[in-house]
N, CA, C and O of each residue as an XYZ file, in Angstrom:
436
protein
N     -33.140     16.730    -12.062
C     -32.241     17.869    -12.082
C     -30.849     17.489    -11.556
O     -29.853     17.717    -12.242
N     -30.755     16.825    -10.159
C     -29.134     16.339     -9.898
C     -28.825     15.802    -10.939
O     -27.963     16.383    -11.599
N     -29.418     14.459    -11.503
C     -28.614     13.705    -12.277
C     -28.670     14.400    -13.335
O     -28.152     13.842    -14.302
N     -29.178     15.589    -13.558
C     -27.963     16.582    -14.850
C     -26.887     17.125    -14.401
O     -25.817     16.968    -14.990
N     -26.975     17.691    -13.532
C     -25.461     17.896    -13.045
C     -24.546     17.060    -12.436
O     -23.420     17.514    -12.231
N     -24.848     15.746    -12.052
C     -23.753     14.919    -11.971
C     -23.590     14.394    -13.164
O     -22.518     13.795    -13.078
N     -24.164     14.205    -14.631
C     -23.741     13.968    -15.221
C     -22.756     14.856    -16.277
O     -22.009     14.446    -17.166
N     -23.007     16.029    -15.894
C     -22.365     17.681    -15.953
C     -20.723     17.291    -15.730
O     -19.684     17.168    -16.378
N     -21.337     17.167    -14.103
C     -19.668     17.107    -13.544
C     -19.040     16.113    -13.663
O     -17.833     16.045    -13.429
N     -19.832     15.064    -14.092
C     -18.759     13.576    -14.391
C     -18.234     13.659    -15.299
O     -17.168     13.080    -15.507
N     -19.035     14.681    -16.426
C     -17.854     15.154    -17.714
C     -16.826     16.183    -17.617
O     -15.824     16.448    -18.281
N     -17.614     16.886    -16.158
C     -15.853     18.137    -16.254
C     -15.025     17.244    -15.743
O     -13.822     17.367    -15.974
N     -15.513     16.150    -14.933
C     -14.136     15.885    -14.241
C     -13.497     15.082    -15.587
O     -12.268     15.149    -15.562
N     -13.983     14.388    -16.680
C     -12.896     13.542    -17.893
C     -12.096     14.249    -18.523
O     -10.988     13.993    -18.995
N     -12.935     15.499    -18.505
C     -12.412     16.788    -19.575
C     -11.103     17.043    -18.848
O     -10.074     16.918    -19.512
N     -10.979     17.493    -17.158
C     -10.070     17.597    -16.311
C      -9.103     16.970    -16.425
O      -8.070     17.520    -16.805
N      -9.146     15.496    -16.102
C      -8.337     14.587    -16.311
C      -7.430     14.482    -17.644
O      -6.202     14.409    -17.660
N      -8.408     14.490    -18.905
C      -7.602     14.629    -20.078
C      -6.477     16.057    -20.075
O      -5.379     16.115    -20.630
N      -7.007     16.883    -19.450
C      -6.244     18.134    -20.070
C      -5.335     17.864    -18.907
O      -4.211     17.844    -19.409
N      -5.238     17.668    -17.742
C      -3.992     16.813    -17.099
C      -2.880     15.906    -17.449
O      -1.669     16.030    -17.267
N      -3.495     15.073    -17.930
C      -2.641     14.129    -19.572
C      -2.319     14.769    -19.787
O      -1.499     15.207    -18.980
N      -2.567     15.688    -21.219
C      -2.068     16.563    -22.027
C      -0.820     17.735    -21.311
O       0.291     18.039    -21.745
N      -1.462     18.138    -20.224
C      -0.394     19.104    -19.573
C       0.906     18.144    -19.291
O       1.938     18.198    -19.959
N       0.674     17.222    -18.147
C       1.825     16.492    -18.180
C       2.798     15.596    -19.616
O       4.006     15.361    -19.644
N       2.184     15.401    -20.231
C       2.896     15.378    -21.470
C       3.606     16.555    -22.151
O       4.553     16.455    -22.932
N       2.854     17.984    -21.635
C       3.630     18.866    -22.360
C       5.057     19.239    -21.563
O       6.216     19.583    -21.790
N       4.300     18.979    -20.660
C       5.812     19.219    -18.941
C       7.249     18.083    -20.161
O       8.314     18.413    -20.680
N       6.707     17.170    -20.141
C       7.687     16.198    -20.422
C       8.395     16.639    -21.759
O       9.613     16.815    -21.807
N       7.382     16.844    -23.075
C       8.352     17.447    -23.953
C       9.428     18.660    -23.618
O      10.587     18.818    -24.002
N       8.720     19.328    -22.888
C       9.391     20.802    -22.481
C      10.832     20.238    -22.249
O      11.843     20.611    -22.845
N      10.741     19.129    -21.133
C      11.526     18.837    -20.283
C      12.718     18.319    -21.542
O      13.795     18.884    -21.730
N      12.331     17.406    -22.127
C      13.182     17.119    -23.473
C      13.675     18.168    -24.114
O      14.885     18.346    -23.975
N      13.131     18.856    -24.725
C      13.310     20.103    -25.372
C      14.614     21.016    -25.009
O      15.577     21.328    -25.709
N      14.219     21.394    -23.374
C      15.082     22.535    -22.972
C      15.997     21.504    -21.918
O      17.002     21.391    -22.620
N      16.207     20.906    -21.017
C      16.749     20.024    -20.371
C      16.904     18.349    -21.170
O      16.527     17.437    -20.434
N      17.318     18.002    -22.304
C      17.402     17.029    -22.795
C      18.689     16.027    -21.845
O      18.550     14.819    -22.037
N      19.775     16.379    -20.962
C      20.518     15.363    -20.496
C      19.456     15.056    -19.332
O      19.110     13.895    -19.115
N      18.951     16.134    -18.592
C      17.833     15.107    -17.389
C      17.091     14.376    -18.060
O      17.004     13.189    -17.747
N      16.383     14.879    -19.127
C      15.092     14.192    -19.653
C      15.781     12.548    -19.798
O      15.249     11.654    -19.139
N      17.047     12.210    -20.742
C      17.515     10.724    -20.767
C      17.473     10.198    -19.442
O      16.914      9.170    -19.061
N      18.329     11.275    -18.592
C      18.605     10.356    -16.676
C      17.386      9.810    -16.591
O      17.278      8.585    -16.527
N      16.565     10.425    -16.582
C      14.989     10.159    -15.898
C      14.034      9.083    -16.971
O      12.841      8.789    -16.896
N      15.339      8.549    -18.207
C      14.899      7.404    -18.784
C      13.725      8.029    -19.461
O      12.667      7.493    -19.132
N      13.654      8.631    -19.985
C      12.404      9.283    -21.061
C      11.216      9.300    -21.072
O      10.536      8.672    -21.883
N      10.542     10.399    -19.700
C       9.455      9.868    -19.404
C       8.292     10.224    -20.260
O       8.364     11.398    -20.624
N       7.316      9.638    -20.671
C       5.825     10.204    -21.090
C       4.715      9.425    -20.272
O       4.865      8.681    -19.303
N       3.612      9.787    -20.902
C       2.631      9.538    -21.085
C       1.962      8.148    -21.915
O       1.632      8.097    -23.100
N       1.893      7.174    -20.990
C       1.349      5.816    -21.786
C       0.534      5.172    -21.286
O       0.431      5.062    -20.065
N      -0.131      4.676    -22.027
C      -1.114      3.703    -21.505
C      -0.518      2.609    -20.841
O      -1.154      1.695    -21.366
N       0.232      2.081    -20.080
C       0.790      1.025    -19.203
C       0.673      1.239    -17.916
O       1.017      2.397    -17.680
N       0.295      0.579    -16.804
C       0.035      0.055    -15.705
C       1.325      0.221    -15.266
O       1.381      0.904    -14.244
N       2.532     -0.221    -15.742
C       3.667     -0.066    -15.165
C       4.907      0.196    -15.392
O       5.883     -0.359    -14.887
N       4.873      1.434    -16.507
C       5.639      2.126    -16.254
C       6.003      2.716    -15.487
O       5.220      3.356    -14.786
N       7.712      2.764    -15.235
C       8.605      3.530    -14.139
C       8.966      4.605    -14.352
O       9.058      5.368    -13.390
N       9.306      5.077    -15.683
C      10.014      6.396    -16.344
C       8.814      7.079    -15.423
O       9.069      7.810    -14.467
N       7.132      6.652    -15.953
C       6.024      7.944    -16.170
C       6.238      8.170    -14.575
O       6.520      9.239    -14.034
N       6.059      7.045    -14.019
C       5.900      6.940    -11.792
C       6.863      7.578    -11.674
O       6.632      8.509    -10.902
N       8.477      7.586    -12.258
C       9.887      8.923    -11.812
C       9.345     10.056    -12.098
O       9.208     10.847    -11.165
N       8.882     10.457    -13.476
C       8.266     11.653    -14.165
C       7.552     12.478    -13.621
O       7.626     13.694    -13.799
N       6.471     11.675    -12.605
C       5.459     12.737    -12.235
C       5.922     12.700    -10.745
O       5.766     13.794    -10.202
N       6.287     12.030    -10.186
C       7.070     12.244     -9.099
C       8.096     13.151     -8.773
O       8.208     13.725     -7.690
N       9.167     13.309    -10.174
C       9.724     14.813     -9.835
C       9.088     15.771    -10.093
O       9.725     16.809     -9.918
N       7.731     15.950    -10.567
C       6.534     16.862    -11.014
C       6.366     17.323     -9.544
O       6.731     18.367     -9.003
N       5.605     16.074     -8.976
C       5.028     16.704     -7.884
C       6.170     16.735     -6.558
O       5.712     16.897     -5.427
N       7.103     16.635     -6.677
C       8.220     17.152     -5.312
C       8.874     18.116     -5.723
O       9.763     18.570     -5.003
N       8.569     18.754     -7.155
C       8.684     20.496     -7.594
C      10.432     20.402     -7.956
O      11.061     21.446     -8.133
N      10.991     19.283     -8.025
C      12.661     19.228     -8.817
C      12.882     19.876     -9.577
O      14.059     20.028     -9.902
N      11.970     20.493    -10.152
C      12.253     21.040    -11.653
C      12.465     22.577    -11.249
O      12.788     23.424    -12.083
N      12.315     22.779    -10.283
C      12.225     24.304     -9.699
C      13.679     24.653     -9.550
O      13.845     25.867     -9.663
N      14.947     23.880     -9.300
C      16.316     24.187     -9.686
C      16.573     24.654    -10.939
O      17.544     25.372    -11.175
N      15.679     24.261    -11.871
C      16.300     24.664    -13.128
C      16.207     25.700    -13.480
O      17.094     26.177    -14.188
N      15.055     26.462    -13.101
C      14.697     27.926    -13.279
C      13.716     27.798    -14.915
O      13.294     28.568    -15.778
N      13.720     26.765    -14.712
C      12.787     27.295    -15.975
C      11.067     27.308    -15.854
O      10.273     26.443    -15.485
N      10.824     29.227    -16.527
C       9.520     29.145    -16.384
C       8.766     28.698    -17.094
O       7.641     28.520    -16.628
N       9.010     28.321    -18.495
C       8.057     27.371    -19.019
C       8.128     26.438    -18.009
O       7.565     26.973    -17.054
N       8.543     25.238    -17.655
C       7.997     23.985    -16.646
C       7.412     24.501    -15.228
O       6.904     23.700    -14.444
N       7.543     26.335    -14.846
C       6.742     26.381    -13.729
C       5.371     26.635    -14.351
O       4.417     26.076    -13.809
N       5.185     27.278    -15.240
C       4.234     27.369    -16.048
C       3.323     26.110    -16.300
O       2.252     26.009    -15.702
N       3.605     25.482    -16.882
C       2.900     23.755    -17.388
C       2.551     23.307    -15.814
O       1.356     23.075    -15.630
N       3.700     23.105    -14.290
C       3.383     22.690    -13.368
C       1.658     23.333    -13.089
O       0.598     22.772    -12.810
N       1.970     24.476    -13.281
C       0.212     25.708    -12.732
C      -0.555     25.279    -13.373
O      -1.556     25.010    -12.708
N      -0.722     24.876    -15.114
C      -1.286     23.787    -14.971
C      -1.809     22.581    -14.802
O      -3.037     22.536    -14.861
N      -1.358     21.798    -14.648
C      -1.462     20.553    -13.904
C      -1.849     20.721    -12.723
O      -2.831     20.018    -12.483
N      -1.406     21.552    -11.582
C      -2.181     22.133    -10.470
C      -3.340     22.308    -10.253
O      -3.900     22.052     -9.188
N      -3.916     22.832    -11.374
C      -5.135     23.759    -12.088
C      -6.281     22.099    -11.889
O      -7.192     21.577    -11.246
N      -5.209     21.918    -13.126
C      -6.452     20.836    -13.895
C      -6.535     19.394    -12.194
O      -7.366     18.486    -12.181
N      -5.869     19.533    -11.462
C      -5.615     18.741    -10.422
C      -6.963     18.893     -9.283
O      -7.808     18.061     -8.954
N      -6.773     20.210     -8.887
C      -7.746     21.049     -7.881
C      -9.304     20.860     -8.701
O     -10.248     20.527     -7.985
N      -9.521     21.044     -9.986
C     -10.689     21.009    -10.490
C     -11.216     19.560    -10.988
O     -12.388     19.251    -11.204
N     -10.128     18.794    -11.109
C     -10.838     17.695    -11.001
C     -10.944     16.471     -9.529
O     -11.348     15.309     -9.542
N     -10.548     17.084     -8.674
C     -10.899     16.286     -7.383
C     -12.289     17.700     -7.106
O     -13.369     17.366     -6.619
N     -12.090     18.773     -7.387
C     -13.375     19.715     -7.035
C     -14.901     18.731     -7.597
O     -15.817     18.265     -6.919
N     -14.630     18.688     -9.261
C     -15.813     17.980     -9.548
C     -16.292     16.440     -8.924
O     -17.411     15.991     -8.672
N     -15.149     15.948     -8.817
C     -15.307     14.848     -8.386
C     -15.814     14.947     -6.951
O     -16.768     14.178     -6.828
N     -15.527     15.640     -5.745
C     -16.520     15.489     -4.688
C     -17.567     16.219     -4.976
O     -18.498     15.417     -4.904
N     -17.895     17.004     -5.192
C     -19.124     17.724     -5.503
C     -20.184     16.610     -6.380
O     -21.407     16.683     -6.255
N     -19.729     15.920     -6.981
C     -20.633     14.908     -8.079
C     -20.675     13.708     -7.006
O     -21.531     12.857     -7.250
N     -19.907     13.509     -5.887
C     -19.912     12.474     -4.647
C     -20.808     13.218     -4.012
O     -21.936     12.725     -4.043
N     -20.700     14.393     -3.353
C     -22.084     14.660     -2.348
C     -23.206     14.539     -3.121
O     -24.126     14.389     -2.317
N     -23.786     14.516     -4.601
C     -24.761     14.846     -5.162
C     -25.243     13.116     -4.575
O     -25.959     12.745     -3.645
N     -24.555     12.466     -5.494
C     -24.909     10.626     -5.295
C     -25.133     10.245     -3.662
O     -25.706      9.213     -3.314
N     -24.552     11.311     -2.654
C     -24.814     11.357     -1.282
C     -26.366     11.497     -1.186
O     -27.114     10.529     -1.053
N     -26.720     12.617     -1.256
C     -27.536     13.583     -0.869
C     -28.698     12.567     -1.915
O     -29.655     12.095     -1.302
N     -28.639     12.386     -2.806
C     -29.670     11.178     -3.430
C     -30.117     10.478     -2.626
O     -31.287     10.472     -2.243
N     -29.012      9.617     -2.169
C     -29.318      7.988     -1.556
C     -29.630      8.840      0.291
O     -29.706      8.079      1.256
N     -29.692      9.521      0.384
C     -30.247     10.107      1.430
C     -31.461     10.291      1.327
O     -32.421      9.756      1.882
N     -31.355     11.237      0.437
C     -33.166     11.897      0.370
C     -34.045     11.216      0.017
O     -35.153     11.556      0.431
N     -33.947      9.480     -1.239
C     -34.477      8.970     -1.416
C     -34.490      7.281     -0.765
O     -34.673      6.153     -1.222
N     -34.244      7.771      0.283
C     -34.165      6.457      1.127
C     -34.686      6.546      2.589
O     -34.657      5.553      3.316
């Protein structure tokens, strides 16, 4: 029975994660879209598969120190709530699927 629900929650938490991607990518078009001279300053950030990109590390960094909150725009406070969202629920699944693998190697040891 645990290991259905950790394997439950090991999928909410991918599902989480992806729709985190996706949100922060939408933050970023937005950001293009309606703020296109920051979006260049900030060197054009997205979403990539690279280890070391700087744009994405500036990108989500003015995400999460809330910069974007000068601009007044509620679409990007909007997209932030989610990313928030999908943030809180996937560190939620993720300890909850950690005490389960706890509480295992406890009970069966």
């Amino acid at each position: 029975m645990l290991n259905t629900v950790f394997t439950a929650l090991a999928l909410l938490f991918i599902v989480a994660m992806i729709l985190q991607i996706l949100s922060i990518q939408a933050f970023f078009s937005t950001l293009a879209k309606n703020h296109k001279e920051l979006y260049d300053e900030m060197n054009q950030p997205r979403w990539r598969i690279q280890l070391a990109d700087d744009s994405f590390k500036r990108g989500l960094t003015y995400i999460r120190s809330k910069a974007f909150r000068e601009l007044e725009d509620s679409e990007l406070e909007s997209i932030y709530k989610k990313i928030k969202r999908t943030d809180y629920a996937a560190i939620g699944f993720a300890i909850i699927a950690l005490a389960i693998v706890i509480f295992q190697a406890v009970l069966l040891s």
